[in-house]
PyMOL CGO cylinders between C-alpha atoms (Angstrom):
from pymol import cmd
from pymol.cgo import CYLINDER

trace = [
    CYLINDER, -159.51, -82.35, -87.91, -155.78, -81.72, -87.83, 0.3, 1, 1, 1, 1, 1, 1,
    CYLINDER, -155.78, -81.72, -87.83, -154.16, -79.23, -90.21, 0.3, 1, 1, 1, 1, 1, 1,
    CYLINDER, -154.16, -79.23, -90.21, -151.30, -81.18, -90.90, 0.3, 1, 1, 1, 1, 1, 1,
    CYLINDER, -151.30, -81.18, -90.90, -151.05, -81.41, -95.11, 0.3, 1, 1, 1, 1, 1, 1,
    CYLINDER, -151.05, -81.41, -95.11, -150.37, -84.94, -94.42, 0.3, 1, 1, 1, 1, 1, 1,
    CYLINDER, -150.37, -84.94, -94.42, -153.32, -87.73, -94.20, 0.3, 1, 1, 1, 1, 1, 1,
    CYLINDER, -153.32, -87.73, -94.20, -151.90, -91.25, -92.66, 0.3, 1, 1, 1, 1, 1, 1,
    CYLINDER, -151.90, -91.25, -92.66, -154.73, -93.55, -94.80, 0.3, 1, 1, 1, 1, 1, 1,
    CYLINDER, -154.73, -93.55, -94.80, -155.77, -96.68, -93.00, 0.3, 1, 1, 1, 1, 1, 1,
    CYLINDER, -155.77, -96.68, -93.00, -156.44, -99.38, -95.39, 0.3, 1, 1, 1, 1, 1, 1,
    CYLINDER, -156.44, -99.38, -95.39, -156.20, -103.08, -95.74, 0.3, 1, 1, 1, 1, 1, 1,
    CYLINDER, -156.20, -103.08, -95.74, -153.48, -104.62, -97.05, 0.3, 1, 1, 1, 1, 1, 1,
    CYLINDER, -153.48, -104.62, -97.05, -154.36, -108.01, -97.00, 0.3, 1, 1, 1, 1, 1, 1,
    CYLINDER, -154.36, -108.01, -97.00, -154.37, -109.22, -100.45, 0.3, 1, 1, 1, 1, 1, 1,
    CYLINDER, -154.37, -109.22, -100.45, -156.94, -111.71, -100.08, 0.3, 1, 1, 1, 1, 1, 1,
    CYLINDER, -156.94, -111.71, -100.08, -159.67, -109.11, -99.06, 0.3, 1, 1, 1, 1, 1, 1,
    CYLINDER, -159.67, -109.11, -99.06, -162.64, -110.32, -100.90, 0.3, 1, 1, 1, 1, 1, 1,
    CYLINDER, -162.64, -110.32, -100.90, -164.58, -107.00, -101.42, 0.3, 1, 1, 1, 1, 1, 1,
    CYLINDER, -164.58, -107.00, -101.42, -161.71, -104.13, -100.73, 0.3, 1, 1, 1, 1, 1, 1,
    CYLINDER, -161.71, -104.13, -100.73, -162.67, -100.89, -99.78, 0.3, 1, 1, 1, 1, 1, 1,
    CYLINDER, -162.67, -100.89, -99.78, -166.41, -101.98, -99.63, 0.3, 1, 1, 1, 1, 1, 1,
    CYLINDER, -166.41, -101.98, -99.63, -166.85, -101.52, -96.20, 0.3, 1, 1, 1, 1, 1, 1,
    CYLINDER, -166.85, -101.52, -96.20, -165.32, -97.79, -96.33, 0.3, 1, 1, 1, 1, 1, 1,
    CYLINDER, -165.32, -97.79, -96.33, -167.24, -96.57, -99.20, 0.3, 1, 1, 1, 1, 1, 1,
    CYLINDER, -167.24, -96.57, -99.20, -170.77, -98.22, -97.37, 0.3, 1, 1, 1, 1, 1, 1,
    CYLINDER, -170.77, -98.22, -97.37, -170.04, -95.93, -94.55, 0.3, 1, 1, 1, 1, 1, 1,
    CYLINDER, -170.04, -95.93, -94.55, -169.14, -92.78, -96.60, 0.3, 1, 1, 1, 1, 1, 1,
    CYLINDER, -169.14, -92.78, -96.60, -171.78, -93.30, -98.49, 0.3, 1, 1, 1, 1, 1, 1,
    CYLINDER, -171.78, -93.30, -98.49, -173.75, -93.22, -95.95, 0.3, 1, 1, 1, 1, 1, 1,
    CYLINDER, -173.75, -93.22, -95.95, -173.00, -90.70, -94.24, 0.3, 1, 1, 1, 1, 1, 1,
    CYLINDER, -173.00, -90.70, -94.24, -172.71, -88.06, -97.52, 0.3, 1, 1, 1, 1, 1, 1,
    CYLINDER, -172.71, -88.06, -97.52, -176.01, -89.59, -98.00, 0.3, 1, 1, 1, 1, 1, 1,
    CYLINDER, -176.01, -89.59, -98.00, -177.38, -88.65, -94.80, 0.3, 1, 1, 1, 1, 1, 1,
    CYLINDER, -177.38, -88.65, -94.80, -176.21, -85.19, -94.34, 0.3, 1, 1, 1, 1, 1, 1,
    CYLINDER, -176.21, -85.19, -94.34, -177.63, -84.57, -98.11, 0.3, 1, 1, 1, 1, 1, 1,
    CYLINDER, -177.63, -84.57, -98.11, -181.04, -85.52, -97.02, 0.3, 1, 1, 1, 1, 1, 1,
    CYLINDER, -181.04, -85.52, -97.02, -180.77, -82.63, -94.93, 0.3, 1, 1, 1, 1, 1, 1,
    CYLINDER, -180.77, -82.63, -94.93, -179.44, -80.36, -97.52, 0.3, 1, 1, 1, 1, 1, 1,
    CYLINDER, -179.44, -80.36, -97.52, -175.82, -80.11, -96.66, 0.3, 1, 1, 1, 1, 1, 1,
    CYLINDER, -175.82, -80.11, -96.66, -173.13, -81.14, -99.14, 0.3, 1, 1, 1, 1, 1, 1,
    CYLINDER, -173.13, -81.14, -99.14, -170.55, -83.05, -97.36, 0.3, 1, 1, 1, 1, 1, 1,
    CYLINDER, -170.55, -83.05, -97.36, -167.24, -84.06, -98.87, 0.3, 1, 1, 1, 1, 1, 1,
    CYLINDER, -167.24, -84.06, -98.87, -166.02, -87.69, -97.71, 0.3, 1, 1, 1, 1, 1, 1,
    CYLINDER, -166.02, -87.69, -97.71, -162.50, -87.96, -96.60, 0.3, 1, 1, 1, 1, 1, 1,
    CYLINDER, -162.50, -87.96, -96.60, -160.47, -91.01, -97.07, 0.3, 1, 1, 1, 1, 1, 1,
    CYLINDER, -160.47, -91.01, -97.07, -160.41, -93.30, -94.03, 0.3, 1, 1, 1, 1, 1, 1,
    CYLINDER, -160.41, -93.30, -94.03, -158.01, -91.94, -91.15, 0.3, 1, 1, 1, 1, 1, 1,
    CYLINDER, -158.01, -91.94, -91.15, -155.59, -94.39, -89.13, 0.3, 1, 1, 1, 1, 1, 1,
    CYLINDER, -155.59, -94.39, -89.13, -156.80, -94.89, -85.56, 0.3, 1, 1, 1, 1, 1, 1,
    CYLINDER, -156.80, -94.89, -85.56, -153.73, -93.52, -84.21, 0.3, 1, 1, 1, 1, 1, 1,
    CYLINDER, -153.73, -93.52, -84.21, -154.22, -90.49, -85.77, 0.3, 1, 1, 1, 1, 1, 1,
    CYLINDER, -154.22, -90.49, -85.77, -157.75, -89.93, -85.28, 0.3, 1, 1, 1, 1, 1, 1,
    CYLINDER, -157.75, -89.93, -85.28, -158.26, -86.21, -85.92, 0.3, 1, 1, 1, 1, 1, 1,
    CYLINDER, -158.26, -86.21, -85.92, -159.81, -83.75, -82.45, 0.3, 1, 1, 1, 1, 1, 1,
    CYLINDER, -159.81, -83.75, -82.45, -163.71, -84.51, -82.18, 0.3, 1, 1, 1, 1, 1, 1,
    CYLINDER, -163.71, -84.51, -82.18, -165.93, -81.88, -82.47, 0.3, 1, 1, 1, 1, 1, 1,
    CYLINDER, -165.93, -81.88, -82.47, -168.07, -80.92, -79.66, 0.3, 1, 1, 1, 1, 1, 1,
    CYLINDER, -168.07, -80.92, -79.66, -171.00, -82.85, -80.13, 0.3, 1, 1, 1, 1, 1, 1,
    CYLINDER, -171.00, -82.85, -80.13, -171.22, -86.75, -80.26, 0.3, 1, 1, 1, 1, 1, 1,
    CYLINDER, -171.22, -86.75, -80.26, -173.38, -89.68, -79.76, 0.3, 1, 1, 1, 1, 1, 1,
    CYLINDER, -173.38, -89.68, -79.76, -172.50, -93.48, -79.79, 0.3, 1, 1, 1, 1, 1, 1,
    CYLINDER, -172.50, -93.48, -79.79, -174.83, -96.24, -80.62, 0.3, 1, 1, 1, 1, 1, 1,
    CYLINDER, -174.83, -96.24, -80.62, -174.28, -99.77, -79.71, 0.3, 1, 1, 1, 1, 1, 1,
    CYLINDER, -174.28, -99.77, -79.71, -175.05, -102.93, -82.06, 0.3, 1, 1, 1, 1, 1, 1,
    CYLINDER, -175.05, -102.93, -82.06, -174.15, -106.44, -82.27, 0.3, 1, 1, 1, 1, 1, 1,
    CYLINDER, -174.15, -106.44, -82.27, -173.81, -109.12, -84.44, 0.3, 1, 1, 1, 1, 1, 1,
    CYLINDER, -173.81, -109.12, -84.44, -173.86, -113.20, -84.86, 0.3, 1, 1, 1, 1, 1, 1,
    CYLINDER, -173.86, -113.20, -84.86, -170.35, -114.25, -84.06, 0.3, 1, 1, 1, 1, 1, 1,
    CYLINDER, -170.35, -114.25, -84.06, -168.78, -111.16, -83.55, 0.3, 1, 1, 1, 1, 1, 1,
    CYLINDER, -168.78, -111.16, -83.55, -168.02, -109.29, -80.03, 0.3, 1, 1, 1, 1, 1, 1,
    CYLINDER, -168.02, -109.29, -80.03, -170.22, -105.89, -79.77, 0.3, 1, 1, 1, 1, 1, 1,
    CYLINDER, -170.22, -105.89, -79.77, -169.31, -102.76, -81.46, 0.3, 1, 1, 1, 1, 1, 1,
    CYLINDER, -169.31, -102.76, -81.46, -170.05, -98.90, -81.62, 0.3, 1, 1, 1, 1, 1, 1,
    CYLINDER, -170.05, -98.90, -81.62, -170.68, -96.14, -83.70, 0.3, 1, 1, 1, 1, 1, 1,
    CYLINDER, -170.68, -96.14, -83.70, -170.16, -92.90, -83.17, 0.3, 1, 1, 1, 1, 1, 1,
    CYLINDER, -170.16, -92.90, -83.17, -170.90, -89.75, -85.27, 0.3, 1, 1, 1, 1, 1, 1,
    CYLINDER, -170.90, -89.75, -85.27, -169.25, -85.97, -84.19, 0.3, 1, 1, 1, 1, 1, 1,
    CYLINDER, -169.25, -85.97, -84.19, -170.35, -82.85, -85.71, 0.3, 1, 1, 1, 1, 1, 1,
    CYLINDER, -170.35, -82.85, -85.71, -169.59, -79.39, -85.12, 0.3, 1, 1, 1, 1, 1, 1,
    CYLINDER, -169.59, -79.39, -85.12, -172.70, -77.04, -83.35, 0.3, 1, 1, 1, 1, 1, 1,
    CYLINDER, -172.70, -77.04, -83.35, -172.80, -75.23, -86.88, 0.3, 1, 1, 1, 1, 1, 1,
    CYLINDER, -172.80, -75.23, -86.88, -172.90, -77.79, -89.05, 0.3, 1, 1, 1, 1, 1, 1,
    CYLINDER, -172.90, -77.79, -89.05, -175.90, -79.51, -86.93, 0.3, 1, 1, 1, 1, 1, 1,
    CYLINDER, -175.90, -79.51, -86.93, -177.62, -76.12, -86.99, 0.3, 1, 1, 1, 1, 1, 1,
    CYLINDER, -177.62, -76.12, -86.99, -177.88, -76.63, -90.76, 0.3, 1, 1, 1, 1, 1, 1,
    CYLINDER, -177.88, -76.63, -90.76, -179.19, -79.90, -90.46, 0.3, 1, 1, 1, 1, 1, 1,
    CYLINDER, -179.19, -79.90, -90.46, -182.29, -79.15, -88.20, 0.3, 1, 1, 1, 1, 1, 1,
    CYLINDER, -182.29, -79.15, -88.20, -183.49, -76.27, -90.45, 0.3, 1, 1, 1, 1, 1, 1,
    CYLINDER, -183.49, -76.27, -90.45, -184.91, -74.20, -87.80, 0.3, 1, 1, 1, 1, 1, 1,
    CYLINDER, -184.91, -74.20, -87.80, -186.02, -76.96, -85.79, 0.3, 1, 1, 1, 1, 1, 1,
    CYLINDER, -186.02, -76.96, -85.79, -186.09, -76.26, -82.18, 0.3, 1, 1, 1, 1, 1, 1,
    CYLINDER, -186.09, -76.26, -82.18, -184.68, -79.69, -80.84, 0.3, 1, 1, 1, 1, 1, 1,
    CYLINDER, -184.68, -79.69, -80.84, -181.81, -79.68, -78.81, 0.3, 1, 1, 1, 1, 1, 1,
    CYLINDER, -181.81, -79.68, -78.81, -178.65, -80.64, -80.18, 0.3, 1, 1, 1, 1, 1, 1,
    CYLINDER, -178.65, -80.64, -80.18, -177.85, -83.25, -78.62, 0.3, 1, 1, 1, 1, 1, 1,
    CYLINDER, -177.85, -83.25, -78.62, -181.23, -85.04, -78.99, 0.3, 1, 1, 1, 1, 1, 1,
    CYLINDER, -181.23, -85.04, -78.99, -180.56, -84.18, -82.29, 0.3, 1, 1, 1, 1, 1, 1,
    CYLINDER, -180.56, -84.18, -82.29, -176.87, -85.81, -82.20, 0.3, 1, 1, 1, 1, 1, 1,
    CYLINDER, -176.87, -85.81, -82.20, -178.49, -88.98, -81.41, 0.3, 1, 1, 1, 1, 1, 1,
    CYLINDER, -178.49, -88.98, -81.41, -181.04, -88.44, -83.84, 0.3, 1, 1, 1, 1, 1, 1,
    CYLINDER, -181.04, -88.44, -83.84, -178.06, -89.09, -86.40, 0.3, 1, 1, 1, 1, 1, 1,
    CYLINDER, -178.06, -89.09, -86.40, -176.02, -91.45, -85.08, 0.3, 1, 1, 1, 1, 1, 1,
    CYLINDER, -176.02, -91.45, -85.08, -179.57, -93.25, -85.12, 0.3, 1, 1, 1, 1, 1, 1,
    CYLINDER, -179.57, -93.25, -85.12, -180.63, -92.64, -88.89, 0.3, 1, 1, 1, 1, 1, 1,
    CYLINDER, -180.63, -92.64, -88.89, -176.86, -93.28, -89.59, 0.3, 1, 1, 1, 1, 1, 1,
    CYLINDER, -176.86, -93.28, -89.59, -176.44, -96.47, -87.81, 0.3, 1, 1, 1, 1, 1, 1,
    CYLINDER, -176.44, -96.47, -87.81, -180.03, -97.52, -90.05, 0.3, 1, 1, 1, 1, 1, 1,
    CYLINDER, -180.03, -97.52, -90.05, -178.36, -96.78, -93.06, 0.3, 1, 1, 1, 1, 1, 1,
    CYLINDER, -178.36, -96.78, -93.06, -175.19, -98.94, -92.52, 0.3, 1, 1, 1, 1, 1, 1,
    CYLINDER, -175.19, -98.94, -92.52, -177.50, -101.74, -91.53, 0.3, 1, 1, 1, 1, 1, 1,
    CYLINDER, -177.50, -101.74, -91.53, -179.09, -101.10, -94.37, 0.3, 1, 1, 1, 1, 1, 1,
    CYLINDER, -179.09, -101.10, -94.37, -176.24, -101.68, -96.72, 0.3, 1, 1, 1, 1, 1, 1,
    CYLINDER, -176.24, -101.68, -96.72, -174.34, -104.30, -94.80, 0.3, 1, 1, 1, 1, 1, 1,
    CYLINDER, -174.34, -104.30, -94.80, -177.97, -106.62, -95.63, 0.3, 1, 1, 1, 1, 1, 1,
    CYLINDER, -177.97, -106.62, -95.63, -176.61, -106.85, -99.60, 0.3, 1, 1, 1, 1, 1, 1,
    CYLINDER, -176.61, -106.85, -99.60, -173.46, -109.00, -98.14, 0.3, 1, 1, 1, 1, 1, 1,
    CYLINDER, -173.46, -109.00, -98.14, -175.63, -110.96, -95.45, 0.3, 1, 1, 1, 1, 1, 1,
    CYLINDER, -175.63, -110.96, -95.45, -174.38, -108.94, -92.35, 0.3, 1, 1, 1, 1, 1, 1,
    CYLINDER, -174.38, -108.94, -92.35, -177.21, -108.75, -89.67, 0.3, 1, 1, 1, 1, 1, 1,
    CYLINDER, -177.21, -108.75, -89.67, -176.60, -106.01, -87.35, 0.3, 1, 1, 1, 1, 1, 1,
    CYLINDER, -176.60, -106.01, -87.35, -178.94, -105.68, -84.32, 0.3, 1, 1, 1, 1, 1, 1,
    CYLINDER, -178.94, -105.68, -84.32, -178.85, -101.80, -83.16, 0.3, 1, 1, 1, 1, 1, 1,
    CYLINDER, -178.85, -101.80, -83.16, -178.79, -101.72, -79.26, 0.3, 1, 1, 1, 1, 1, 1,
    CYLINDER, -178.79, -101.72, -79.26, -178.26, -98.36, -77.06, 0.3, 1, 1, 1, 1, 1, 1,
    CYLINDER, -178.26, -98.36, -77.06, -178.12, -94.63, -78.08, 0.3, 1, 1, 1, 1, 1, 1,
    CYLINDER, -178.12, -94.63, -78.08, -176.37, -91.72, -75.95, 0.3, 1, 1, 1, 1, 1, 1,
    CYLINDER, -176.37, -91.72, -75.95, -175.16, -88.90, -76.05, 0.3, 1, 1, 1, 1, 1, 1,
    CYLINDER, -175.16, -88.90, -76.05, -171.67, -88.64, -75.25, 0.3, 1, 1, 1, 1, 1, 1,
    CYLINDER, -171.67, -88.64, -75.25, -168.43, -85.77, -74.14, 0.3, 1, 1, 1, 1, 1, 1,
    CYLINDER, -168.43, -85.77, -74.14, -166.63, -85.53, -77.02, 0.3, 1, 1, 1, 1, 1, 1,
    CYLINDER, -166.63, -85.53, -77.02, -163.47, -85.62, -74.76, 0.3, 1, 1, 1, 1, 1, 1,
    CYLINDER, -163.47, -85.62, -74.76, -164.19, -88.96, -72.91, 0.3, 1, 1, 1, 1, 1, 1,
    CYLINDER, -164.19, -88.96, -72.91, -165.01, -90.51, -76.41, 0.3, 1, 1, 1, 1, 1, 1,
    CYLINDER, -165.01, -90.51, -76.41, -161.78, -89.17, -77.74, 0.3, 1, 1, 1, 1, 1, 1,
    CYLINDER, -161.78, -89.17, -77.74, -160.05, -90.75, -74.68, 0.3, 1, 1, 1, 1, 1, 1,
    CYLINDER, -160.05, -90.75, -74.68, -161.87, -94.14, -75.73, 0.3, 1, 1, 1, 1, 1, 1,
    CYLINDER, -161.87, -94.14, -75.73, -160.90, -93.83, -79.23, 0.3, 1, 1, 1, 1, 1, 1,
    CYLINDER, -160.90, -93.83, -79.23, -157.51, -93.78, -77.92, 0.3, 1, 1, 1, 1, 1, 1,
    CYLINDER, -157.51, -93.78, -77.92, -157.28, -97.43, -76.11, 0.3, 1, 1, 1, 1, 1, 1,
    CYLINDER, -157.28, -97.43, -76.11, -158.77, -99.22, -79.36, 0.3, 1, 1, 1, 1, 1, 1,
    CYLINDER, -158.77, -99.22, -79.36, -156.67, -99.22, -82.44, 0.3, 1, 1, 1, 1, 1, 1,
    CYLINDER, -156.67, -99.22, -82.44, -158.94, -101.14, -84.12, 0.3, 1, 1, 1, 1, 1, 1,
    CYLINDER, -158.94, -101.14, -84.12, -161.01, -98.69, -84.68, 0.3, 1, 1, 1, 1, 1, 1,
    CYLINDER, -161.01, -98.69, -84.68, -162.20, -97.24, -88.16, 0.3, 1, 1, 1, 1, 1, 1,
    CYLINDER, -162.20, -97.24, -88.16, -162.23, -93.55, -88.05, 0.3, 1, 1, 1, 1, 1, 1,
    CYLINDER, -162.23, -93.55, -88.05, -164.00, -91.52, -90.94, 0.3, 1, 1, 1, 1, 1, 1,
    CYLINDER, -164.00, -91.52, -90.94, -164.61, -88.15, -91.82, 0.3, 1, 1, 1, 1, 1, 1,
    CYLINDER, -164.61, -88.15, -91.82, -166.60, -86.11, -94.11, 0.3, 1, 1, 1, 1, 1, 1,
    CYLINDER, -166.60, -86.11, -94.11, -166.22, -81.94, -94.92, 0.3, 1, 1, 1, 1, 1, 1,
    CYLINDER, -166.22, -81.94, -94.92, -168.64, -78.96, -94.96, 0.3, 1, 1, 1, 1, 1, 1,
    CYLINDER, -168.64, -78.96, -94.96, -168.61, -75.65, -95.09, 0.3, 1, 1, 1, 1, 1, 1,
    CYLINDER, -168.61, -75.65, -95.09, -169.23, -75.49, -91.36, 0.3, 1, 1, 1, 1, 1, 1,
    CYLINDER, -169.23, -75.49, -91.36, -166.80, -77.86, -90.04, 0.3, 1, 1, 1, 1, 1, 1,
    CYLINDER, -166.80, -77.86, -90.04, -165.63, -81.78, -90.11, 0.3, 1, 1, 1, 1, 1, 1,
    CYLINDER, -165.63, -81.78, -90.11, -168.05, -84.37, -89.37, 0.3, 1, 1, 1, 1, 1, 1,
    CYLINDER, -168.05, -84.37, -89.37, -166.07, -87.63, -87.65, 0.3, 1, 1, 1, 1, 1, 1,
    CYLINDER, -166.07, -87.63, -87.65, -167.89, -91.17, -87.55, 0.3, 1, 1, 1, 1, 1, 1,
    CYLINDER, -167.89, -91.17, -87.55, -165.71, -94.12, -85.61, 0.3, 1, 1, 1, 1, 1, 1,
    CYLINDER, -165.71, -94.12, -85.61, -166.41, -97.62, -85.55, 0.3, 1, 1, 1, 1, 1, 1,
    CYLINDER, -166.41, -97.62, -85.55, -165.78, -100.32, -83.80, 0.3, 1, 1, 1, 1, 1, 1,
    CYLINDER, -165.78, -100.32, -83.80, -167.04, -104.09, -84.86, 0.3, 1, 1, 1, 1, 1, 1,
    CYLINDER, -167.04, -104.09, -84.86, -167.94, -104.32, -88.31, 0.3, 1, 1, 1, 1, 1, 1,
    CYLINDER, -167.94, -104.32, -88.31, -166.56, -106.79, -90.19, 0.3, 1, 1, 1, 1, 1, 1,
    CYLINDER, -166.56, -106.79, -90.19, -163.12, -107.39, -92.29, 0.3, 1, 1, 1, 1, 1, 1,
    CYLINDER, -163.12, -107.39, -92.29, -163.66, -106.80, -96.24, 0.3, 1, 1, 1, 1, 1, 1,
    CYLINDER, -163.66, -106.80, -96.24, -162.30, -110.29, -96.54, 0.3, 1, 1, 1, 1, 1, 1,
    CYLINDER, -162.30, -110.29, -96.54, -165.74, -111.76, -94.59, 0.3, 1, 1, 1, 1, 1, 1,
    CYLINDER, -165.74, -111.76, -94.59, -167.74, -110.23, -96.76, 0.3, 1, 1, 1, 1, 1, 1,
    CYLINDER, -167.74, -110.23, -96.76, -169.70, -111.53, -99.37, 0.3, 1, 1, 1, 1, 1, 1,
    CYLINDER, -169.70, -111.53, -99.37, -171.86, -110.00, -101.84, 0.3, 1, 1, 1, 1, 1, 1,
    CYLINDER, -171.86, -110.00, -101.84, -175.54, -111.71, -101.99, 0.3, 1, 1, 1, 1, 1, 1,
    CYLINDER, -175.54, -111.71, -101.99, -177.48, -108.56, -103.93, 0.3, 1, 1, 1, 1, 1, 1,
    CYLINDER, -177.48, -108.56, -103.93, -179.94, -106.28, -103.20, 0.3, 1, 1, 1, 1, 1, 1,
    CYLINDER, -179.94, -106.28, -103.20, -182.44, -106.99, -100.99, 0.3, 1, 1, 1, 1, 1, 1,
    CYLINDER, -182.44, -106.99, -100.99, -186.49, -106.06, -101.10, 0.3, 1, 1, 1, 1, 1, 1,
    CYLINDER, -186.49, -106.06, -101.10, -185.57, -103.86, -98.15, 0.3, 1, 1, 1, 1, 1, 1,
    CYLINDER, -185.57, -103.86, -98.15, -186.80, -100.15, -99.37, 0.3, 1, 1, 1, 1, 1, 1,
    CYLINDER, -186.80, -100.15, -99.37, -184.49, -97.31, -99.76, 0.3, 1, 1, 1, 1, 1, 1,
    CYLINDER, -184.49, -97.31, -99.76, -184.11, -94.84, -96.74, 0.3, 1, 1, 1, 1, 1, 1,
    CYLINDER, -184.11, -94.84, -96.74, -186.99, -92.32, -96.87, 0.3, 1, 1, 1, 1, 1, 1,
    CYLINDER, -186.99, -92.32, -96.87, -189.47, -94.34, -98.81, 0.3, 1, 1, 1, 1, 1, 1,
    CYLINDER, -189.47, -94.34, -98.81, -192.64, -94.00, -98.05, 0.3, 1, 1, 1, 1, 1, 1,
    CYLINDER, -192.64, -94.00, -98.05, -194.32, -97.86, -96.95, 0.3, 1, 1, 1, 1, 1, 1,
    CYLINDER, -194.32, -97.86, -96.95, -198.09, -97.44, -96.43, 0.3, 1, 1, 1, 1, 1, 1,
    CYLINDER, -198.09, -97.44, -96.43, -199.56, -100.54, -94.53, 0.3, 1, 1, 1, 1, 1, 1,
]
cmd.load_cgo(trace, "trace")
């Protein structure tokens, strides 16, 4: 993340937007949430522009997913080595199998939230990814949302690509869809 005291917000401006902000606090939310689960308090930043998306950590993953209507997008979460370290609690997976792991559990918890305004998201590949070449990538798409929550350890960065505009969304309620990390016996 840059040092600069300075923080260009993205944001819409569209004064139309049906739900503003809803789509930026479902993704923070999910991501403070996740990192939490695995005991690490995370601060959530406000959204960054896409031209000024901040240097990526060294470790990143990107998982594909689609939905009805809408051309493909991407997800990506970046973390710092020592802020994964935390995270796996002694756990001898690598990291980068581990980098997926959360990109994975993060991309399940977006889906999860984008059900309460009727988005369907089907999740589609996983990898793990350089940091640099997804940097590059970040680079040719300005449409890009670009995230980022703050630990002791370092920044965590989350892009995406293909989610919807507040204005197309529409609140419907919860769902009967269980919370992440309940237990469903069968």
């Amino acid at each position: 993340m840059s040092k600069s005291p300075e923080r260009v917000l993205a944001g819409g401006t569209d004064a139309g937007a049906g739900v503003r902000g809803a789509i930026d606090a479902l993704v923070l939310g999910a991501l403070v949430d996740l990192f939490q689960a695995y005991g690490v308090a995370m601060a959530p930043l406000p959204r960054i522009a896409a031209s000024r998306a901040p240097a990526l950590p060294e470790l990143s993953a990107t998982i594909a997913f689609t939905r009805a209507g809408a051309a493909p997008g991407r997800l990506s979460l970046s973390a710092p080595a020592a802020v994964l370290d935390l995270t796996r609690n002694g756990a001898e997976t690598q990291r980068t199998d581990w980098t997926r792991e959360l990109t994975n559990q993060l991309m399940g918890r977006i889906k999860n939230r984008l059900l309460h305004f009727s988005v369907r998201v089907e999740v589609a590949h996983l990898v793990a990814v350089d940091s640099k070449q997804l940097a590059l990538q970040l680079e040719r798409a300005p449409n890009a949302r670009v995230y980022a929550g703050r630990t002791l350890r370092g920044e965590v960065v989350v892009t995406l690509i293909g989610l919807p505009e507040e204005s197309e969304l529409s609140y419907v309620g919860g769902s009967a869809q269980p919370a992440e990390g309940d237990l469903l016996l069968f």
